[in-house]
C-alpha positions as CSV (number, residue, x, y, z in Angstrom):
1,X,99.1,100.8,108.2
2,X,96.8,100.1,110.9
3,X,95.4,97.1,109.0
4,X,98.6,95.7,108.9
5,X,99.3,96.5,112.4
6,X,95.6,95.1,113.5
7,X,96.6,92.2,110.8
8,X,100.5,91.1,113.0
9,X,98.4,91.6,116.6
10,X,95.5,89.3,115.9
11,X,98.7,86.5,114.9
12,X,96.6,86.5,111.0
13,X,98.4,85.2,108.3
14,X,97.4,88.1,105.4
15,X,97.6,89.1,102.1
16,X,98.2,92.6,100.5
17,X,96.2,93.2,97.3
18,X,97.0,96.2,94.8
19,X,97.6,97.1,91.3
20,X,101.5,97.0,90.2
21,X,104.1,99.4,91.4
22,X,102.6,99.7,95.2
23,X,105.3,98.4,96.9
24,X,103.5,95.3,98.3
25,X,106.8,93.5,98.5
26,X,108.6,96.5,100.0
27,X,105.8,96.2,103.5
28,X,106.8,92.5,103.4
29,X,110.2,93.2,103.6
30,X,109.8,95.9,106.3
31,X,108.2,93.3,108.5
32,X,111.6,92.0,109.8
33,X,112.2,95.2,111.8
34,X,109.2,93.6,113.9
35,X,111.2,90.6,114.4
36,X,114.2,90.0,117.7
37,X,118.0,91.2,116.4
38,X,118.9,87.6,117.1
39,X,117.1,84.0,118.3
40,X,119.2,81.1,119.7
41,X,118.6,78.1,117.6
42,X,119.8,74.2,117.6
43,X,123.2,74.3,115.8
44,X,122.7,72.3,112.7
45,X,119.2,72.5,112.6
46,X,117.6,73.0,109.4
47,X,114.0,74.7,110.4
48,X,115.6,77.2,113.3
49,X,114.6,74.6,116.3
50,X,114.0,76.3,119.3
51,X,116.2,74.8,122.1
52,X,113.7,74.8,124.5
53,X,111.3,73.5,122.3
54,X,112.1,71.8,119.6
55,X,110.5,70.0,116.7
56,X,112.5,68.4,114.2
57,X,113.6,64.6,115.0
58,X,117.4,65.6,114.5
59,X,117.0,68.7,117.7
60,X,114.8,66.6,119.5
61,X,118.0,63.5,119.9
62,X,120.4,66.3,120.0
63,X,119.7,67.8,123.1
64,X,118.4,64.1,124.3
65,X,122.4,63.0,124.0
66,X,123.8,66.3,124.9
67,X,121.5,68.2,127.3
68,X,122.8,71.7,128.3
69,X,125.5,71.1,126.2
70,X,123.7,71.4,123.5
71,X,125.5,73.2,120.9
72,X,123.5,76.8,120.2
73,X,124.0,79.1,117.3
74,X,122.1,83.0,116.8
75,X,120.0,83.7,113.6
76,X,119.7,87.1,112.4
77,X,116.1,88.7,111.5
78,X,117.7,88.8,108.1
79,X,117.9,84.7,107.7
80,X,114.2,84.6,109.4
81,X,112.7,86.2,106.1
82,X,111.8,83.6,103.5
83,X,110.4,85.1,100.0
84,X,109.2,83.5,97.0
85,X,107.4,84.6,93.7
86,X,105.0,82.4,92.4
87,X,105.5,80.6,89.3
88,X,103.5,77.9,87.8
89,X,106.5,75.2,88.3
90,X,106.7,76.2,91.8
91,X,106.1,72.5,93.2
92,X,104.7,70.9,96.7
93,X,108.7,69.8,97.5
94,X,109.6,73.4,97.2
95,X,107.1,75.0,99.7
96,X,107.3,71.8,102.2
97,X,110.0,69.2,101.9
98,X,109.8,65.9,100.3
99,X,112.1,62.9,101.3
100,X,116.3,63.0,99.9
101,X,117.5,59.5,99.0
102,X,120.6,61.2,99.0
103,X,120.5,62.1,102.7
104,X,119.2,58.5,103.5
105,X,122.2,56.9,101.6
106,X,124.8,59.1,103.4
107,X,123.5,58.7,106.8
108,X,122.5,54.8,106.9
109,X,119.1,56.0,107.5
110,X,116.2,53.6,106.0
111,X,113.3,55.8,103.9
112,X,110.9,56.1,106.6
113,X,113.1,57.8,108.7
114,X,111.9,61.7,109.6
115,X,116.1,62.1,109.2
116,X,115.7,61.7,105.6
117,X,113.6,64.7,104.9
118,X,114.5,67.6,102.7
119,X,112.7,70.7,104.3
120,X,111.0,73.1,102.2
121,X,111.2,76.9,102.4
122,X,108.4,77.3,104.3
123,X,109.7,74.8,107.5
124,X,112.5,76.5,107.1
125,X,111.3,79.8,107.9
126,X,110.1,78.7,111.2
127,X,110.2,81.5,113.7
128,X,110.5,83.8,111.0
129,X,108.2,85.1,107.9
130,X,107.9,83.4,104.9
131,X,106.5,85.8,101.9
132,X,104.7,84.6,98.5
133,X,104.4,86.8,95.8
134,X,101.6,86.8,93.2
135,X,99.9,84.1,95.5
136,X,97.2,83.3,92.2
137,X,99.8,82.2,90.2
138,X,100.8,79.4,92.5
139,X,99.5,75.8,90.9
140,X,96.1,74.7,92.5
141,X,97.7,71.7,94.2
142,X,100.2,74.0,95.7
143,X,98.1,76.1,97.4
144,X,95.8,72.5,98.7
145,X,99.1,72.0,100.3
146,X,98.9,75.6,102.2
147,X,95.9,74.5,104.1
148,X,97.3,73.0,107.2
149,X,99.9,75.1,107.9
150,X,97.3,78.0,107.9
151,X,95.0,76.6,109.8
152,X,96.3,74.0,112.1
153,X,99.7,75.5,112.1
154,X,101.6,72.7,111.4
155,X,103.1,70.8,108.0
156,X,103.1,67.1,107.1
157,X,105.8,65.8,104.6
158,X,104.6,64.0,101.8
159,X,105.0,59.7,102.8
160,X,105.9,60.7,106.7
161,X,103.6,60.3,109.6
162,X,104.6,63.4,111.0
163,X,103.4,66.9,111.6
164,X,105.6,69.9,112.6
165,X,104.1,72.4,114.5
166,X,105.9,75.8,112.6
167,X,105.7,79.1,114.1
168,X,105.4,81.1,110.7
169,X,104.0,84.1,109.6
170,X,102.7,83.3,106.1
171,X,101.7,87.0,103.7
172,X,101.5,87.1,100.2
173,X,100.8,89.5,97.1
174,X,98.3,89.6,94.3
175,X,96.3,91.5,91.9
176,X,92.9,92.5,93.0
177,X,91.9,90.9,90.0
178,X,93.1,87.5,90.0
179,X,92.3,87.1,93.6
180,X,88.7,85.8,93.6
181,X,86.7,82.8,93.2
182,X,86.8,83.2,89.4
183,X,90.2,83.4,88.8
184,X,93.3,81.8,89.9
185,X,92.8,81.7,93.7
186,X,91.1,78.2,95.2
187,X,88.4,79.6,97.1
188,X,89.4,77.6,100.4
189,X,92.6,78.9,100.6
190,X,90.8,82.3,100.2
191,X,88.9,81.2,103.2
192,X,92.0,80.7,105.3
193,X,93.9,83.7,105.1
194,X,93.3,86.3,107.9
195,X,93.2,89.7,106.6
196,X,92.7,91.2,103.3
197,X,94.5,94.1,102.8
198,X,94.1,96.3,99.9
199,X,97.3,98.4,98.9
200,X,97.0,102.0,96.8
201,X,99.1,104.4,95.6
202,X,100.5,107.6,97.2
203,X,97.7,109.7,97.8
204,X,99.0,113.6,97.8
205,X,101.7,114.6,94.9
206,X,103.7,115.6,97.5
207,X,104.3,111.9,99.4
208,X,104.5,110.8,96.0
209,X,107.8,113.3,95.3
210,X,109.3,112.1,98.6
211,X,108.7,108.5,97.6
212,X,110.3,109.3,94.0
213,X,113.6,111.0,95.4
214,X,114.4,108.0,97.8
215,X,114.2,105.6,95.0
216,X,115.4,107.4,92.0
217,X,119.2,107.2,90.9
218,X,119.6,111.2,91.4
219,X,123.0,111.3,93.2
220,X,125.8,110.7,90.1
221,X,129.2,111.2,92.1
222,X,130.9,114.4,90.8
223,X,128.4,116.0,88.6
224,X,126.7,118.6,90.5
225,X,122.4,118.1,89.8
226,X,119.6,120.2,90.8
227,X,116.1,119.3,90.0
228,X,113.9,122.4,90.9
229,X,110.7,121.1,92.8
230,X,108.8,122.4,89.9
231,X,110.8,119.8,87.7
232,X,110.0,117.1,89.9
233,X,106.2,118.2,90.7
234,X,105.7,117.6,86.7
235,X,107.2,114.4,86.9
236,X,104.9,113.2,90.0
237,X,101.7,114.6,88.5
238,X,103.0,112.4,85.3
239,X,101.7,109.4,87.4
240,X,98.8,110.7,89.0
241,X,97.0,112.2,85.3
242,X,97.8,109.2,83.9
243,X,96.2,107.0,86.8
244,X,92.8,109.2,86.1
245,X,93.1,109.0,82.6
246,X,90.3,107.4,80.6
247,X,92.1,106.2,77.8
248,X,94.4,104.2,80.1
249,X,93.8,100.5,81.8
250,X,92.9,101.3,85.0
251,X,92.7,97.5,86.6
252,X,96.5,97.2,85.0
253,X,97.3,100.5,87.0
254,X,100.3,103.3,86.6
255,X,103.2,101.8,88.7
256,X,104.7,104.1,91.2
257,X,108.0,102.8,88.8
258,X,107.3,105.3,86.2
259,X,108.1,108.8,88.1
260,X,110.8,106.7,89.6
261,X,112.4,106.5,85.9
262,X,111.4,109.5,84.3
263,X,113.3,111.2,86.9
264,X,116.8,109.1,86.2
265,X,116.1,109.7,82.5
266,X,115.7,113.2,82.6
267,X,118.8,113.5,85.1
268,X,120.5,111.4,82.5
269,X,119.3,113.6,79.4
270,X,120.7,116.8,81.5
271,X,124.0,115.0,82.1
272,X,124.0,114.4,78.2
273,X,123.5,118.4,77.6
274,X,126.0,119.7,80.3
275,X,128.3,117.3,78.8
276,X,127.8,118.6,75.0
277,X,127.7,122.0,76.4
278,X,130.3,121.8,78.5
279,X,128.6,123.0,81.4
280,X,128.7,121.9,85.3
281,X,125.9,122.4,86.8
282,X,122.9,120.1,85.9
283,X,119.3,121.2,86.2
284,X,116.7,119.1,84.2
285,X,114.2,120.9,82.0
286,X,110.7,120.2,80.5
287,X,112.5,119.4,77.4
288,X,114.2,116.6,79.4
289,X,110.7,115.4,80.1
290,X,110.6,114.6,76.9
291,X,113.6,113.2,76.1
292,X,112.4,110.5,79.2
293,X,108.8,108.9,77.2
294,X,110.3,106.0,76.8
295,X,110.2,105.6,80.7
296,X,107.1,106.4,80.3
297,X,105.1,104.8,77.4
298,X,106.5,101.4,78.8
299,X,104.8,101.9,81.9
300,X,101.3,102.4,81.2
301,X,98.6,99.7,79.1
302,X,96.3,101.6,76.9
303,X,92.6,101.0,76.5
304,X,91.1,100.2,73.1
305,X,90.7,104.3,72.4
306,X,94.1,104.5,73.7
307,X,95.7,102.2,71.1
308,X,94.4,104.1,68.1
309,X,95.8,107.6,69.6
310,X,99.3,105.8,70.3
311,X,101.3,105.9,73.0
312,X,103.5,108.7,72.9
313,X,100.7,110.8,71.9
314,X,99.2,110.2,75.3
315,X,103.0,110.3,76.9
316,X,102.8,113.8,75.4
317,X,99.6,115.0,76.4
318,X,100.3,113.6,80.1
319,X,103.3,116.0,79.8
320,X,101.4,118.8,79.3
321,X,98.7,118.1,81.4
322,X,101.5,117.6,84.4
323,X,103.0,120.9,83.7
324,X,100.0,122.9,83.5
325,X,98.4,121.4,86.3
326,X,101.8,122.4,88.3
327,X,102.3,126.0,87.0
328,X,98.8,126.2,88.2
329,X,99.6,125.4,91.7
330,X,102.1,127.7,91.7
331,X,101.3,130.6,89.3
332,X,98.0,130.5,88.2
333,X,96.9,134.2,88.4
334,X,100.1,135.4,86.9
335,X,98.8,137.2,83.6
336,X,100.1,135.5,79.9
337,X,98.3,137.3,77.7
338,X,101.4,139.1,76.3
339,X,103.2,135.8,75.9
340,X,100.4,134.5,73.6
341,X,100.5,137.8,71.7
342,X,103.9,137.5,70.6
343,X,103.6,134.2,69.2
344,X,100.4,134.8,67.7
345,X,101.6,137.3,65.6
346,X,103.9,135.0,64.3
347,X,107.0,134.4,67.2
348,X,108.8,131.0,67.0
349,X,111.3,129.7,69.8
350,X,112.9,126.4,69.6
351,X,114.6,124.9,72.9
352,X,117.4,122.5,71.8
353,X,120.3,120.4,73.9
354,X,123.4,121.7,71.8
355,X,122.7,125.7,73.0
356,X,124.8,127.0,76.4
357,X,122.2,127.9,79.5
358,X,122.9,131.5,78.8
359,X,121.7,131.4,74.9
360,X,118.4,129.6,76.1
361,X,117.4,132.4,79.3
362,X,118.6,135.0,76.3
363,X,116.1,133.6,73.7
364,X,113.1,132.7,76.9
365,X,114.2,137.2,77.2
366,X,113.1,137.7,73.6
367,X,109.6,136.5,74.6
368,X,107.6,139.7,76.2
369,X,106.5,138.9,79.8
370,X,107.5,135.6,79.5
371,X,110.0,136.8,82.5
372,X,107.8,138.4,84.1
373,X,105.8,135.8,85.2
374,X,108.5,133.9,86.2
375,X,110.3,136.3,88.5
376,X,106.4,137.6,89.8
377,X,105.6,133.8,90.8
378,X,108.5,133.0,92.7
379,X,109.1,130.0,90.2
380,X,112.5,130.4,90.4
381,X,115.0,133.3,91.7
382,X,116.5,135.5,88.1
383,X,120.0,135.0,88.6
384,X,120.1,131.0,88.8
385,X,119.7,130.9,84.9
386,X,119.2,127.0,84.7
387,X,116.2,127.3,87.2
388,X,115.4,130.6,85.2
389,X,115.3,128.3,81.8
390,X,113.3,125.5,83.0
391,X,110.8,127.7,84.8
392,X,110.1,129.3,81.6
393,X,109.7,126.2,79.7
394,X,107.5,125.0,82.6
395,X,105.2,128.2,81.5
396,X,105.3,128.0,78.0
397,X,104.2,123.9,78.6
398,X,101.6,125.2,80.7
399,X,100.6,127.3,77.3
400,X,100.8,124.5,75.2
401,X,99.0,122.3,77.1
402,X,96.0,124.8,77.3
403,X,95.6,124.8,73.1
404,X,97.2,128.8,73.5
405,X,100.3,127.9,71.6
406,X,101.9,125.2,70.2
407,X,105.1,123.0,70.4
408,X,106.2,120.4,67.8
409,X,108.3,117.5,68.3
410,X,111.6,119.1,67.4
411,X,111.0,121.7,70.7
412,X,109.7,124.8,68.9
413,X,107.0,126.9,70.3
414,X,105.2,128.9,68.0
415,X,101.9,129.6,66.9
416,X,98.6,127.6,68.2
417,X,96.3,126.5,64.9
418,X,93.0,128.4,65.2
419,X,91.2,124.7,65.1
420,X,93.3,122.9,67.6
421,X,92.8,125.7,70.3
422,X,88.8,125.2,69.6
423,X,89.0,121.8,70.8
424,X,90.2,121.7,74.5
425,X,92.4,118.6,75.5
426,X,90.9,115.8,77.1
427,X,90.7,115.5,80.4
């Protein structure tokens, strides 16, 4: 923040750099809360001419023939923010203008005139901010025509002998990786952008929990939902193990996206149970973690060692990993030894959608101490049963994930094979 803020004072045009899923557009958008509620413009005026200065030929014999009467109309900050994404067939005429035989032919005007101009988008953000996304992927000739406007401040239209003098704030997006002299940035351009501001995501689970519950779809009308902040701890850390995973493309990045989904997928799955079970009250489970890896194998680009593991094997492991690294944080002295007795001695539990709150928290009762550490950690108070159920499957995950028991795709915890707990999961 206080590189943008230093960026907007020193009157820079800049560019934010950062993986996917940072919200690089989002700032952009934020700037127009910078900008006045209103500005008084020429009425008719295509680039926002300022009546007290004005630029375009058209302004410029308006207020010649009409003086104070000038006709005057107010612009919102919301019609003063011009974006774009960059596409290859983005052309020169798009960003500046080009001439409009069209315009010329309904006016009487000859070719040469400045009357017959077509503005771009970037004249016509004048007194405003104009905003490029992916800035590299912009043709090389495009971005040659960039140059004046950032440095002289002003914009000549192809065949016209004229230069307008905009007042434009000009920021774009990219990838750190395309955004160097190698790749698909033209190093003067490079040269005349400002600042160079390099994005990241959230840094503490917890901003990135308050980031995932503005965005996520988690209010749906009647239904009553409660995701326990355990439930939604899992699906932050989700994100952050797979950003330090090995095994996953670091320069492609884990999108801030992905907890964003998981969470309306698993709110979605525990709609679909309380609907089957005829229940009303809708609190997501670890088992609706899992019913969400398809929000999360899309999201994430795998490294050669990756591939040949597969992606929902990873999706899995970062499910595990999420949960225990969360029942650690909040119950990591609680004692389990008696849980992993019971199933090594040959106890099964399998967690399905079809079965009522109540059956689950009765079977979760069969298992000794599994309760116990529940109710003595404060994960979740015993007579909310749906908090109770997925606080126990938060513990038994936290098992599984530490090689002391096992769960198989179909939800049943039983038994860890003696080989598989020799060989720790990778970190």
């Amino acid at each position: 923040m206080p590189q943008i803020v230093n960026a907007l004072l020193s009157r820079h045009n800049f560019i934010l750099l950062g993986l996917r899923g940072q919200a690089k557009s989002r700032i952009l958008r934020a700037l127009t809360v910078l900008l006045d509620d209103e500005i008084p413009v020429v009425a008719g005026s295509e680039i926002n001419d300022n009546p007290f200065a004005p630029i375009s030929k058209y302004a410029k014999q308006l207020l010649a023939k009409a003086g104070d009467d000038t006709p005057i109309s107010w612009v919102g900050r919301e019609s003063r923010f011009v974006e774009k994404l960059a596409t290859p067939d983005v052309t020169v005429a798009d960003l500046i203008g080009d001439l409009d035989p069209i315009k010329a032919a309904r006016g009487g005007h000859v070719m040469g005139d400045e009357l017959t101009i077509h503005y771009g988008m970037v004249p016509r953000a004048n007194r405003g901010i104009f905003a490029l996304n992916e800035l590299p992927d912009l043709a090389g000739k495009v971005q040659v025509s960039l140059f004046n406007i950032m440095q002289e401040g002003d914009v000549q239209i192809k065949g016209y002998p004229v230069r307008l003098q905009l007042d434009v704030l000009l920021c774009f997006t990219a990838n750190p990786e395309d955004f160097t002299a190698r790749g698909k940035i033209i190093t003067p351009l490079k040269d005349r952008i400002g600042s160079e501001i390099t994005t990241h995501y959230p840094e503490t689970v917890d901003l990135g929990m308050a980031i995932t519950e503005q965005e996520a779809w988690c209010s749906r009308g009647e239904s009553r939902v409660r995701v326990p902040d355990f439930i939604a701890e899992v699906v932050e850390r989700i994100a952050f193990e797979a950003r330090s995973d090995k095994r996953i493309d670091r320069r492609s990045g884990v999108s801030q996206r992905m907890p964003i989904t998981v969470m309306e997928n698993i709110i979605s799955n525990s709609e679909r149970r309380a609907l089957l079970t005829g229940e009303k009250d809708v609190v997501p489970r670890i088992a609706d973690i899992y019913a969400a890896l398809p929000a999360i194998t899309g999201k994430i680009e795998l490294e050669y060692e990756g591939e040949l593991i597969g992606g929902h094997n990873i999706a899995r492991e970062l499910v595990r990993r999420a949960s225990d690294a969360t029942y650690q944080e909040r119950a990591g002295g609680m004692n389990t030894d008696d849980i992993v007795m019971w199933f090594d001695v040959g106890g099964a539990l399998q967690v399905t959608d079809e079965v009522p709150v109540e059956a689950v928290v009765e079977g979760f009762g069969s298992v000794p101490g599994l309760m116990q550490v529940v109710s003595g950690s404060g994960l979740a108070p015993m007579d909310d049963l749906p908090v109770v159920a997925a606080a126990c499957e938060l513990v038994l995950e936290s098992l599984v994930a530490r090689r002391k028991i096992s769960r198989s795709d179909a939800g049943i915890y039983g038994r860890q094979n003696e080989e598989k707990r020799r060989r720790p999961y990778q970190d």
